[in-house]
N, CA and C atoms as a LAMMPS dump frame, in Angstrom:
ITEM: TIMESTEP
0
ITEM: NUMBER OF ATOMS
591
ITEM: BOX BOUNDS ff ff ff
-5.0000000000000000e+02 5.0000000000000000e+02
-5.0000000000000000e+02 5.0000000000000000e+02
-5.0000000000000000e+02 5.0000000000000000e+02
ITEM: ATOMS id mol type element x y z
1 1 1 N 15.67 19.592 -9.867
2 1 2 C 14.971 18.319 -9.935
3 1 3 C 13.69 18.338 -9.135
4 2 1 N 13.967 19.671 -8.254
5 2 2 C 12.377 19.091 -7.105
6 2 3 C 11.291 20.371 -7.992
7 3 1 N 11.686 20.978 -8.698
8 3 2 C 10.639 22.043 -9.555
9 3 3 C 8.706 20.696 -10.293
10 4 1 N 7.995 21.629 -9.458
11 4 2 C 6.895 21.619 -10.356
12 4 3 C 6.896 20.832 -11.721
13 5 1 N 5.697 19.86 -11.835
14 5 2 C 5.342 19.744 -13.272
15 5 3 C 4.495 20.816 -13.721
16 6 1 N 4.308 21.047 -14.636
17 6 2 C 3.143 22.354 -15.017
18 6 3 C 2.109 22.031 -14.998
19 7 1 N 1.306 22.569 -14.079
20 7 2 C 0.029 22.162 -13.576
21 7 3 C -0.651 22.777 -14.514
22 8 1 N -0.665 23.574 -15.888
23 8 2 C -1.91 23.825 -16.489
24 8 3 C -1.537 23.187 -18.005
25 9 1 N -1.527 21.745 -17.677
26 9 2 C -1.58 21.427 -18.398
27 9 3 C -2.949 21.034 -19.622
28 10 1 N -3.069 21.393 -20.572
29 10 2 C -4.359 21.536 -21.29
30 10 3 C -5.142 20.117 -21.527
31 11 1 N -4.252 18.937 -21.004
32 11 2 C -4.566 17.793 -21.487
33 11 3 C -4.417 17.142 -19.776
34 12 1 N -5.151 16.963 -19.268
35 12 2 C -4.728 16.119 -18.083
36 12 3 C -5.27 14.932 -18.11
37 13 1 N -5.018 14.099 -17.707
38 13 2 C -5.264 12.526 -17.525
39 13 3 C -5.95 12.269 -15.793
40 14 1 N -6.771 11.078 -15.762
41 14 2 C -7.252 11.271 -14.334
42 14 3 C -6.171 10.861 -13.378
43 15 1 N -4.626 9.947 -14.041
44 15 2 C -3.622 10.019 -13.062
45 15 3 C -3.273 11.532 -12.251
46 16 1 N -3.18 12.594 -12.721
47 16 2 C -2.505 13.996 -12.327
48 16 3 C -2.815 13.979 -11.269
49 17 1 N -4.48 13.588 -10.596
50 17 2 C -5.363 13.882 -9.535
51 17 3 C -4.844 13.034 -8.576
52 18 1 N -4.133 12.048 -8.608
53 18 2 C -3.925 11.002 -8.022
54 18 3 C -3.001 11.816 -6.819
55 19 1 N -3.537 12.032 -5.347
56 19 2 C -2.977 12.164 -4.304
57 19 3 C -3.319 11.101 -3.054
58 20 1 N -2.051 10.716 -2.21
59 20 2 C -2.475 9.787 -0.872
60 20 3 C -3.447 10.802 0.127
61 21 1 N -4.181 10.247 0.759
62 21 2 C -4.21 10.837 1.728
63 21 3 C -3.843 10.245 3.162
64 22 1 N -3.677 10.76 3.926
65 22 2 C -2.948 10.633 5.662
66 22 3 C -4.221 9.477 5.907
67 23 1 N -3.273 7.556 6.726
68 23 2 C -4.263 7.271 6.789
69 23 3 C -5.558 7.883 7.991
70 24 1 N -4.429 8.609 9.006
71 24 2 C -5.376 9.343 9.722
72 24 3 C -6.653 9.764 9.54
73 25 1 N -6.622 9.991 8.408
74 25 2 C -7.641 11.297 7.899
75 25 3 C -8.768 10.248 6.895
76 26 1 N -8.827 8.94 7.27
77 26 2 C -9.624 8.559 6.613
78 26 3 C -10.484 7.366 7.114
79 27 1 N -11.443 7.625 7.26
80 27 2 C -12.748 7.21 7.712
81 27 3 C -13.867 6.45 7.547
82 28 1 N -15.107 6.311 7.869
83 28 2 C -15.993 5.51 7.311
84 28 3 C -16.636 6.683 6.844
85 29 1 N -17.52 5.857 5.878
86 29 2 C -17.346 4.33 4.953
87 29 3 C -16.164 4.22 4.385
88 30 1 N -15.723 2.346 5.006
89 30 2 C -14.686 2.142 3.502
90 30 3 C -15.459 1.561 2.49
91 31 1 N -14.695 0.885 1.473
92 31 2 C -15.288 -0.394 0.378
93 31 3 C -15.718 -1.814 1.196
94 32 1 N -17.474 -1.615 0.931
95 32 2 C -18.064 -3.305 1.589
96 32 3 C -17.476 -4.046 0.241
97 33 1 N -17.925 -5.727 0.612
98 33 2 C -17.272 -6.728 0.042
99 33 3 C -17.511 -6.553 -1.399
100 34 1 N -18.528 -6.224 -2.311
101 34 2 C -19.094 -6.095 -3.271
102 34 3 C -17.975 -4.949 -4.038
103 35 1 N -17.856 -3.938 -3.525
104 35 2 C -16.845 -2.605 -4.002
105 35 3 C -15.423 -3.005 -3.638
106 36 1 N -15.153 -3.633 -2.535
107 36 2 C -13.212 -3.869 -2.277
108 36 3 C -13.461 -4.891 -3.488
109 37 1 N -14.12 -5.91 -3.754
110 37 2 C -13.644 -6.685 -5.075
111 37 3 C -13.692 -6.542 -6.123
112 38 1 N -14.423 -5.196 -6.57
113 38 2 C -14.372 -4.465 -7.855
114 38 3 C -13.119 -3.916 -7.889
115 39 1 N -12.634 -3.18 -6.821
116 39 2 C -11.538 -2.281 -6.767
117 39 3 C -10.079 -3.653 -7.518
118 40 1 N -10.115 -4.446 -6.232
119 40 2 C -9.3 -5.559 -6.471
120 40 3 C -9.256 -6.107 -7.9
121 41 1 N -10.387 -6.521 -8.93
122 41 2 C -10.758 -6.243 -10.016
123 41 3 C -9.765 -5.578 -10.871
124 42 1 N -9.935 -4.211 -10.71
125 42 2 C -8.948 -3.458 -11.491
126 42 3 C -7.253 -3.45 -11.147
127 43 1 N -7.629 -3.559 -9.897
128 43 2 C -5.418 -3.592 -9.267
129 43 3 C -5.014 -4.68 -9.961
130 44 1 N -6.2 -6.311 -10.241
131 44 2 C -4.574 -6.83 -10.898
132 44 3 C -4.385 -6.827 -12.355
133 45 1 N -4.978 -5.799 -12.821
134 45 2 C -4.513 -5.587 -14.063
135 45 3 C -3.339 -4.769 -14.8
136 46 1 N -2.215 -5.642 -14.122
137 46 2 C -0.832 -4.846 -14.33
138 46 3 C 0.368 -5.95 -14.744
139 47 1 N 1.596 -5.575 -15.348
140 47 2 C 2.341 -6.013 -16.004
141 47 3 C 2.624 -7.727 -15.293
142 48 1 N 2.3 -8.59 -15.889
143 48 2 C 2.596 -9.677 -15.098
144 48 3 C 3.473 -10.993 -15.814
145 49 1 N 5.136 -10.609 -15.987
146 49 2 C 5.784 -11.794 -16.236
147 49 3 C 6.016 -13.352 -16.399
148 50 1 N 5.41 -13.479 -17.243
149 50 2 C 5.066 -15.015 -17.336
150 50 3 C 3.652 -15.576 -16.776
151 51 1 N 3.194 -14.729 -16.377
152 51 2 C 1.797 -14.702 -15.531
153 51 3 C 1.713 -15.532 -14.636
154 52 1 N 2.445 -15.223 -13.779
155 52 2 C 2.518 -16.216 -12.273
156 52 3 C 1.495 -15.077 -11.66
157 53 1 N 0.907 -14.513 -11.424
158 53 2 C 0.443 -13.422 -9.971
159 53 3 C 0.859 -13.679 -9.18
160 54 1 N 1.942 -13.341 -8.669
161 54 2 C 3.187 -13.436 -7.522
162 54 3 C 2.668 -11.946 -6.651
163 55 1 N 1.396 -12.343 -6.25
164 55 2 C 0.75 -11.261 -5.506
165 55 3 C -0.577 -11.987 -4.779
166 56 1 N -1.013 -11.692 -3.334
167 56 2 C -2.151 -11.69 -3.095
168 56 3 C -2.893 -11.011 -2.095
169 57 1 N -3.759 -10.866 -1.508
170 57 2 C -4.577 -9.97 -0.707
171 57 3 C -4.805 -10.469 0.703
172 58 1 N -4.543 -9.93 1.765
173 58 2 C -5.293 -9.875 2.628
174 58 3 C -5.621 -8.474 3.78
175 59 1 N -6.786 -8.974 3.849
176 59 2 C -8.038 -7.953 4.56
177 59 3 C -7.672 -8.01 5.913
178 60 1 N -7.673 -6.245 6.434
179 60 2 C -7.887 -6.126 7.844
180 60 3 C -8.866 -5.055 8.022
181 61 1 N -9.652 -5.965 9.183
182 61 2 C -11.242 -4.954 8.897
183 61 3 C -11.455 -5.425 10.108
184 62 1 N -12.269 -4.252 10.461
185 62 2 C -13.188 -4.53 11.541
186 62 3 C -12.232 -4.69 12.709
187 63 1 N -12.545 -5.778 13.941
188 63 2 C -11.957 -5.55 14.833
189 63 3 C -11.103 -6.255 15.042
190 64 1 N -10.246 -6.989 13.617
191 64 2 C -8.84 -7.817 13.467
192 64 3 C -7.943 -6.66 13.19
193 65 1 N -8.307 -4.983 13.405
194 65 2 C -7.082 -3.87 13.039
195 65 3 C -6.935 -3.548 14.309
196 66 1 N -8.05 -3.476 15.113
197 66 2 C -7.574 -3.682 16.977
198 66 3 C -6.781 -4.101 17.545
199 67 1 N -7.079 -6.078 17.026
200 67 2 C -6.357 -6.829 17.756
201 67 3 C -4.73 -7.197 17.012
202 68 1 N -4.486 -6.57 15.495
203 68 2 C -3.201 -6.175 15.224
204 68 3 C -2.103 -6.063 16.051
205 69 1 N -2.948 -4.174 15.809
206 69 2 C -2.749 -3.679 16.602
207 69 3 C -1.975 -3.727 18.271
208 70 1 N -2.498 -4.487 18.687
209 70 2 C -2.225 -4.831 19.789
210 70 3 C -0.92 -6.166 20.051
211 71 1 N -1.025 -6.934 18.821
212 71 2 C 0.078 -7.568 18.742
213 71 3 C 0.707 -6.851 18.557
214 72 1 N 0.761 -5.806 17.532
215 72 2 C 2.275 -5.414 16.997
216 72 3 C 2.671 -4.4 18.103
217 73 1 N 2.007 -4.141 19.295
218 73 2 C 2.511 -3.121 20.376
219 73 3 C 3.092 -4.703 21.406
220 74 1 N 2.767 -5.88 21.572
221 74 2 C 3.192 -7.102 21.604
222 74 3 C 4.969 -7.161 21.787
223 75 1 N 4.985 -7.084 20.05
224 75 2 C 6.389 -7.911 19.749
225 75 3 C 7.273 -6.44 20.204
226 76 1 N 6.655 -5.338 19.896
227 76 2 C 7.72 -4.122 20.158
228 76 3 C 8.167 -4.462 21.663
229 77 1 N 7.119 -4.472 22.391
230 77 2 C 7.62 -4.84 24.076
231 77 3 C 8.483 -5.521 24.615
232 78 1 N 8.371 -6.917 23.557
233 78 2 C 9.17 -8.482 23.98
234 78 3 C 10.579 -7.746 23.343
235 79 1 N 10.489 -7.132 22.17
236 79 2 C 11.791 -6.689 21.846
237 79 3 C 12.208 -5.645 22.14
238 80 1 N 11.49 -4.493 23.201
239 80 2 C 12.502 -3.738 23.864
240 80 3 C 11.432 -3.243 24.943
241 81 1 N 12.464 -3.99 25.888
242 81 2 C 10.831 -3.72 27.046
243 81 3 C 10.916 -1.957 28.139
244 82 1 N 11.7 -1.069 27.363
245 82 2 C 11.648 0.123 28.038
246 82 3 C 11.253 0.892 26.451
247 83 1 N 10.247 0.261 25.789
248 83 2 C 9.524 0.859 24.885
249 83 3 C 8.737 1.975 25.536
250 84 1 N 8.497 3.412 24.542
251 84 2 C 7.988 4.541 25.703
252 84 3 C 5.829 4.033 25.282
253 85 1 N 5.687 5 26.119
254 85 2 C 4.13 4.477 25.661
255 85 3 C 3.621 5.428 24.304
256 86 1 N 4.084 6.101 24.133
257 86 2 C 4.105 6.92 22.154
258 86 3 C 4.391 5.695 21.122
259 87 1 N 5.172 5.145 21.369
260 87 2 C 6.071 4.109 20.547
261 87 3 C 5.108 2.723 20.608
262 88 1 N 4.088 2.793 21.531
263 88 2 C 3.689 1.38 21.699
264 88 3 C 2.038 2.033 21.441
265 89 1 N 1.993 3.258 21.126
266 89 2 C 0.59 3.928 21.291
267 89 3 C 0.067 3.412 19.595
268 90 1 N 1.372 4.439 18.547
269 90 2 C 1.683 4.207 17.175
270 90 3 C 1.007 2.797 16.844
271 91 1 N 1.826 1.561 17.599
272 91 2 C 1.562 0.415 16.853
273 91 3 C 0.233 -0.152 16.904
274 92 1 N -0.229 0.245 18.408
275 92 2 C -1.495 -0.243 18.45
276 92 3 C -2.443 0.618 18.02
277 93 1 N -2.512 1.677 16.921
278 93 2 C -3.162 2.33 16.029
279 93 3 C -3.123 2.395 14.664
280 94 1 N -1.821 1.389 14.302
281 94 2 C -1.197 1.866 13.167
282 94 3 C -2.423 1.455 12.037
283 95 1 N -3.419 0.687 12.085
284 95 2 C -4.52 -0.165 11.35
285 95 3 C -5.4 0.132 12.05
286 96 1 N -5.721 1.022 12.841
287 96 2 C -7.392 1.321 13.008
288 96 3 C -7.593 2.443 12.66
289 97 1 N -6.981 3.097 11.701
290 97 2 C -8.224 4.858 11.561
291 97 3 C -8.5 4.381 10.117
292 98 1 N -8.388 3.903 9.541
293 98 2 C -8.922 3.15 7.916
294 98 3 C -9.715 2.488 8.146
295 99 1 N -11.516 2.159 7.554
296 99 2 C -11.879 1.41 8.084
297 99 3 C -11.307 -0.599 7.12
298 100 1 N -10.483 -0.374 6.369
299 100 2 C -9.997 -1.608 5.31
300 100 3 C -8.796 -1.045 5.146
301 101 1 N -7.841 -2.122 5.406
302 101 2 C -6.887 -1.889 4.706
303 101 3 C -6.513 -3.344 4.033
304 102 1 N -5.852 -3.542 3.071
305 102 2 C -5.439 -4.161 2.37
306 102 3 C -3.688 -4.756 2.23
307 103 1 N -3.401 -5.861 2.857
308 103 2 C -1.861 -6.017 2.68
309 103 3 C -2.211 -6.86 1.59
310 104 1 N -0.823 -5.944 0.35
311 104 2 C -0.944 -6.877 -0.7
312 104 3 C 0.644 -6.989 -0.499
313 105 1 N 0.168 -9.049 -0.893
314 105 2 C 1.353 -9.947 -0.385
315 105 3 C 2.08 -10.351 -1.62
316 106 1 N 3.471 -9.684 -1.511
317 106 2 C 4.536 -10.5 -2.922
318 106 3 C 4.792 -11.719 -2.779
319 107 1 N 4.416 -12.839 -3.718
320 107 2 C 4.519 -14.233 -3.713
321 107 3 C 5.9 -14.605 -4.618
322 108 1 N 7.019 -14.607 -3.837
323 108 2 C 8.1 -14.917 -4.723
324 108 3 C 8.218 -16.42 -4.68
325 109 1 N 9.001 -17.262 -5.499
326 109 2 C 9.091 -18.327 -5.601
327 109 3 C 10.617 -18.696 -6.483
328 110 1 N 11.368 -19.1 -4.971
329 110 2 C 12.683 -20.162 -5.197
330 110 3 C 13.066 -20.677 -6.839
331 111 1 N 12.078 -21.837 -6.396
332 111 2 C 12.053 -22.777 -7.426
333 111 3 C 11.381 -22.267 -8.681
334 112 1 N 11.215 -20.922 -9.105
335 112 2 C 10.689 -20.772 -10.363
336 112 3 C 12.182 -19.604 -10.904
337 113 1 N 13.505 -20.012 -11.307
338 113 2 C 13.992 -19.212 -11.894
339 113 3 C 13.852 -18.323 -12.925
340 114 1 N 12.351 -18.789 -13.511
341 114 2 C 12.443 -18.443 -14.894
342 114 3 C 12.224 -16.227 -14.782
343 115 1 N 11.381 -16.555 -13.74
344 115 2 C 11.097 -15.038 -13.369
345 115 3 C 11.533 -14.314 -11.924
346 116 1 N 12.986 -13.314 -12.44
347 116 2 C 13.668 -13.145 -10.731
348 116 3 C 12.308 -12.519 -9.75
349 117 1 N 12.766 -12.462 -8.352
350 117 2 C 12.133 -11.885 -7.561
351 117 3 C 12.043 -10.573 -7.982
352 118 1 N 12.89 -9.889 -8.349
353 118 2 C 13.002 -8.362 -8.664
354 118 3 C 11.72 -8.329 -9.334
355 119 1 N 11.297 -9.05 -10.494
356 119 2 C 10.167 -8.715 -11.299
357 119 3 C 8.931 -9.117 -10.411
358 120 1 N 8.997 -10.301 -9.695
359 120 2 C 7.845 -10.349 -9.25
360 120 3 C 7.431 -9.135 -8.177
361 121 1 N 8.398 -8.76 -7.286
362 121 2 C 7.966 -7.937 -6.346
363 121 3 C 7.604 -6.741 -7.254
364 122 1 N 8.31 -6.087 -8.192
365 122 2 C 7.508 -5.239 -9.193
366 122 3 C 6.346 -5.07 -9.18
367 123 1 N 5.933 -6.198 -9.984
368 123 2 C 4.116 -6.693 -10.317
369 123 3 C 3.443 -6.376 -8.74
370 124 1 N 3.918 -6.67 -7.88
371 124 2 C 3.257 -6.613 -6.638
372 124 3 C 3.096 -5.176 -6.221
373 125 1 N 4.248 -4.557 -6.476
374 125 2 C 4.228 -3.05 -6.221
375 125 3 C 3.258 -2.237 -7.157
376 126 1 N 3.22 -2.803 -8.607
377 126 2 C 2.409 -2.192 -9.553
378 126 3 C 0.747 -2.542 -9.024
379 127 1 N 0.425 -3.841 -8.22
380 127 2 C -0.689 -4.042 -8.034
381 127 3 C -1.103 -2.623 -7.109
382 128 1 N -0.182 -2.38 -5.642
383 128 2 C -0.393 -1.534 -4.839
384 128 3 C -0.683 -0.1 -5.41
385 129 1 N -0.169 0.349 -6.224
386 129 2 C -0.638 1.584 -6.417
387 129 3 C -1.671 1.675 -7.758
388 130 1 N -1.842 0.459 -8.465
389 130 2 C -3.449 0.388 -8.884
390 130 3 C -4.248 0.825 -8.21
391 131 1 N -4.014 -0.539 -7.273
392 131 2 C -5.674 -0.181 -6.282
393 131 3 C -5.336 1.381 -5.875
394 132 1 N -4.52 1.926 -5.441
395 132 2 C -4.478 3.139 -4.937
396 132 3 C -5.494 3.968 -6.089
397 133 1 N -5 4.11 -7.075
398 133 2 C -6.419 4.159 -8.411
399 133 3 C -7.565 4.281 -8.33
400 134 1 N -7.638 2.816 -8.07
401 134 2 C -8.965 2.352 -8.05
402 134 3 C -9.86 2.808 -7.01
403 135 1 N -9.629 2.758 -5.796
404 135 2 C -10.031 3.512 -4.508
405 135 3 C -10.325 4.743 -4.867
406 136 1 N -9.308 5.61 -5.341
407 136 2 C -9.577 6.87 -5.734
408 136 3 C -10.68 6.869 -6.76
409 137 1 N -10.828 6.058 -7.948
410 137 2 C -11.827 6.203 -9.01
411 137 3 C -13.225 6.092 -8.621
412 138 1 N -13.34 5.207 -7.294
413 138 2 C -14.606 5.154 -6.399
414 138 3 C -14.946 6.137 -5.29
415 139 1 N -14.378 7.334 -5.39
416 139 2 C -14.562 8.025 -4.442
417 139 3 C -13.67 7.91 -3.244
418 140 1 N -12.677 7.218 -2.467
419 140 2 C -12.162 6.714 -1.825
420 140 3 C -11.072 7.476 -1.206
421 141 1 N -10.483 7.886 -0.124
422 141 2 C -9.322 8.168 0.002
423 141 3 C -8.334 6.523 0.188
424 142 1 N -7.061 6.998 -0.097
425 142 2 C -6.265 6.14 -0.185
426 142 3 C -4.991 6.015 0.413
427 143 1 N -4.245 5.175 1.035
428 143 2 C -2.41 5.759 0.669
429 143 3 C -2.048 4.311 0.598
430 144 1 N -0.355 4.513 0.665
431 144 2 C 0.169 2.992 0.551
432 144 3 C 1.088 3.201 2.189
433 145 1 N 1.444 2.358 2.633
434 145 2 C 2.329 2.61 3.679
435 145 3 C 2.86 0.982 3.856
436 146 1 N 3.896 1.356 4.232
437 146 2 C 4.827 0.183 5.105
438 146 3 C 4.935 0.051 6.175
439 147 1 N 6.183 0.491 6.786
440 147 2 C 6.388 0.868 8.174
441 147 3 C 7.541 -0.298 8.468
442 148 1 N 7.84 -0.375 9.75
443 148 2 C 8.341 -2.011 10.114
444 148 3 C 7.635 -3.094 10.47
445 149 1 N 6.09 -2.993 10.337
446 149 2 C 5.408 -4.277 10.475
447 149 3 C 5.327 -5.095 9.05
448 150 1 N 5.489 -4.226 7.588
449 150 2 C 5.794 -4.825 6.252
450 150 3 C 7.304 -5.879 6.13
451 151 1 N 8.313 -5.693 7.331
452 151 2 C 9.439 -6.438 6.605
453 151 3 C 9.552 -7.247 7.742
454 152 1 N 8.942 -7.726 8.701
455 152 2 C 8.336 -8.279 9.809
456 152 3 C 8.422 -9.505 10.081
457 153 1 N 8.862 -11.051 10.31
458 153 2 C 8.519 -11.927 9.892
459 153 3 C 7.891 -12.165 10.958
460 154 1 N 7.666 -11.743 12.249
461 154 2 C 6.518 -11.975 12.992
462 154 3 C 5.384 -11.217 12.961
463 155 1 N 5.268 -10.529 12.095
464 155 2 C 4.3 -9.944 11.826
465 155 3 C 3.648 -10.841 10.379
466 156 1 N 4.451 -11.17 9.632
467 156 2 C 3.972 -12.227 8.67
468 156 3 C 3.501 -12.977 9.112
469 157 1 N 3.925 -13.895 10.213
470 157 2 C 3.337 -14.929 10.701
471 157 3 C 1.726 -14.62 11.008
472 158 1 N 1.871 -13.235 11.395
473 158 2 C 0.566 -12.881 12.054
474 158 3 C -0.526 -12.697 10.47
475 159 1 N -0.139 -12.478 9.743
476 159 2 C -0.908 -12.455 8.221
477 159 3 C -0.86 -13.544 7.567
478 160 1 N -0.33 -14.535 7.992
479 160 2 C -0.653 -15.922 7.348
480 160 3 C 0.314 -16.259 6.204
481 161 1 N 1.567 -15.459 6.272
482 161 2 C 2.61 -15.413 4.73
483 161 3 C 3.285 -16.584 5.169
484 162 1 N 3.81 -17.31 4.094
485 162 2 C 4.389 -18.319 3.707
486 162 3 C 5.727 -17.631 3.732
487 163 1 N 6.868 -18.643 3.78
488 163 2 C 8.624 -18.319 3.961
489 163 3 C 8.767 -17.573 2.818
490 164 1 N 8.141 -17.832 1.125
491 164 2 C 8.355 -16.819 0.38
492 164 3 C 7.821 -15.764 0.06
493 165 1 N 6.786 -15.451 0.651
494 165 2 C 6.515 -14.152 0.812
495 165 3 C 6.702 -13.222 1.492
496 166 1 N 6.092 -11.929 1.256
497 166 2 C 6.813 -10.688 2.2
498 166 3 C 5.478 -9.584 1.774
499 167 1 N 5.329 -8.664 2.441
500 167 2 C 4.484 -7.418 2.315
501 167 3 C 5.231 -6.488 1.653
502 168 1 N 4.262 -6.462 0.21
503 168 2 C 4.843 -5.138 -0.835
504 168 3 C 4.177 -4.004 0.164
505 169 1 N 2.994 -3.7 0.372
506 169 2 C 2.791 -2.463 1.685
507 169 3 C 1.218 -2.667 1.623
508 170 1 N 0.746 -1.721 2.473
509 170 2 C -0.472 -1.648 3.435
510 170 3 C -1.22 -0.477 2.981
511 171 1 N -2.318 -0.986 2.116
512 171 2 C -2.711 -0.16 1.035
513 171 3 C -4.506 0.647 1.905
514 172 1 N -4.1 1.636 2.959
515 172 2 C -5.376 2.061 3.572
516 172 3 C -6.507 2.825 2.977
517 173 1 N -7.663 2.184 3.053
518 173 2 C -9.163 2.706 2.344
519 173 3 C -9.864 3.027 3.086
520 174 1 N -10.514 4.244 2.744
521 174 2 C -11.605 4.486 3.174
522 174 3 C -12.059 6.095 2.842
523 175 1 N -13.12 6.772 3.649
524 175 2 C -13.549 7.993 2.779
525 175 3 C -12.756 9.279 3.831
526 176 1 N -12.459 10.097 2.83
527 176 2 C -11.554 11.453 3.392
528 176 3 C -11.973 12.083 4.367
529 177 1 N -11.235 12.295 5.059
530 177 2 C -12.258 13.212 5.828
531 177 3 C -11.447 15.071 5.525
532 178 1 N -10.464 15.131 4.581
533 178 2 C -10.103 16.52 4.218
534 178 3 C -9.491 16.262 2.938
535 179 1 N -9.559 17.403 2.081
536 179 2 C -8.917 17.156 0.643
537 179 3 C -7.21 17.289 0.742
538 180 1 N -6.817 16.276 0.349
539 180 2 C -5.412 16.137 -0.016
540 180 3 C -5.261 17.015 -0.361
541 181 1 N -3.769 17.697 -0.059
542 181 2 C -3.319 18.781 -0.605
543 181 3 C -2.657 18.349 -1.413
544 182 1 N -2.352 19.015 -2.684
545 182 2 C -1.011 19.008 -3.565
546 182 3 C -0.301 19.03 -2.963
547 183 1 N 1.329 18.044 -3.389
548 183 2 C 2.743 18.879 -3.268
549 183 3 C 3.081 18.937 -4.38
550 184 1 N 4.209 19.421 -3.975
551 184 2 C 5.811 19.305 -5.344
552 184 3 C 5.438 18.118 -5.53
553 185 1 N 5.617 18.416 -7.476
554 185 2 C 5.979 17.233 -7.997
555 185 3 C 7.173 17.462 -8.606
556 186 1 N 8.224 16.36 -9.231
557 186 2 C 8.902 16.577 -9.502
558 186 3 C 8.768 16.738 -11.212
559 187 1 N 9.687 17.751 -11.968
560 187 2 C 9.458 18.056 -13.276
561 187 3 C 10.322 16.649 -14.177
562 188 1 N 9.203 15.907 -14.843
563 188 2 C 9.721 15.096 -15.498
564 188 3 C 10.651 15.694 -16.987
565 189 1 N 11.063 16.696 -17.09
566 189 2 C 11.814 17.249 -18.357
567 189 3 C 13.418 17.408 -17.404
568 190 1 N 13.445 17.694 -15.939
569 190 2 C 14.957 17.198 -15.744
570 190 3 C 15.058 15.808 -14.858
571 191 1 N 14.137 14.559 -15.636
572 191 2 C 14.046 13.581 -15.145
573 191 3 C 14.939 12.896 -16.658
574 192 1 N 14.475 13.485 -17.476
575 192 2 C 14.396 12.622 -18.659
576 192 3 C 16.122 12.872 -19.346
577 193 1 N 16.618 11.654 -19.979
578 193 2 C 17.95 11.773 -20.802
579 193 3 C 17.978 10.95 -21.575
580 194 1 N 18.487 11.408 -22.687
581 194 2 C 18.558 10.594 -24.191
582 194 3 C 19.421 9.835 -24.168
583 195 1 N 19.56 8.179 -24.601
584 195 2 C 20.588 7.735 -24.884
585 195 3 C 21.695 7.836 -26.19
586 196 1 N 22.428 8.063 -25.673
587 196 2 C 23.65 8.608 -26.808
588 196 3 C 24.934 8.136 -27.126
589 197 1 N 24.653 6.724 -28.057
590 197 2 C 25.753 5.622 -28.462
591 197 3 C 26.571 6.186 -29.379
């Protein structure tokens, strides 16, 4: 299952190219306002159930990935105050080597049975690795990441989310500073099985 797809393939598509890179490794320039909303542009053009956009954006730039940062080394403390200083180093970096990153926010909603959460958080996930796309189609390095500040609710608070929302993940932009390496991919021919009634 972990074997290679065949990389010479005669027909490639510009998905194949599609690698994250470490947000470490990625730098200025990101996307100014004019280019993150082109990018944004293309991410929400993905499967959307009943067309609620049970998705939305917000920006950390500049020196609100500092002061994150610095909260989220904050709440780690209040919640374990023999945190080592590695552990509290992480958080207060985890949003500054990108110069943009992007939390895109799943907007679920209670009172709308008609479409479960399962689908909406979908659409939200499908938005995230658009833009991952899209970034890339502009020159861009990219990745998606979570971590434990995505399932957070004090960290939501700190992004402005409402009780029904939650962070599909933390979509970091900006320009490479080394070429992604390939890995293993996995071979979609022992992915695939026929149904047989």
């Amino acid at each position: 299952m972990t074997a290679s797809a065949n990389t010479s393939d005669p027909n490639p598509i510009p998905l194949d190219a599609r690698r994250s890179v470490p947000a470490r490794q990625l730098g200025e320039p990101g996307p100014d306002q004019a280019t993150l909303l082109r990018l944004l542009r293309s991410a929400v053009r993905v499967p959307d159930h009943g067309k609620r956009v049970p998705f939305r954006f917000v920006r950390i730039a500049g020196s609100a990935r500092a002061r994150l940062g610095e909260a989220l080394a904050g709440i780690t403390l209040r919640r374990d105050p023999d945190a080592g200083d590695a552990a509290l180093d992480k958080d207060r970096q985890r949003f500054t080597h990108a110069p943009v990153v992007v939390a895109v926010v799943a907007v679920l909603d209670p009172d709308d049975p008609q479409i479960p959460d399962q689908e909406r958080l979908l659409t939200a996930g499908s938005v995230c690795f658009a833009l991952l796309q899209a970034a890339q189609s502009f020159g861009f390095g990219a990745c998606w990441l979570t971590g434990w500040p995505a399932y957070d609710r004090d960290v939501h608070g700190l992004l402005g989310l409402g009780a029904h929302e939650t962070v599909a993940g933390f979509i970091h932009i900006g320009t490479p500073r080394l070429e992604a390496p390939e890995r293993e991919r996995p071979d979609p021919r022992a992915l695939l099985s026929d149904l047989d009634l």
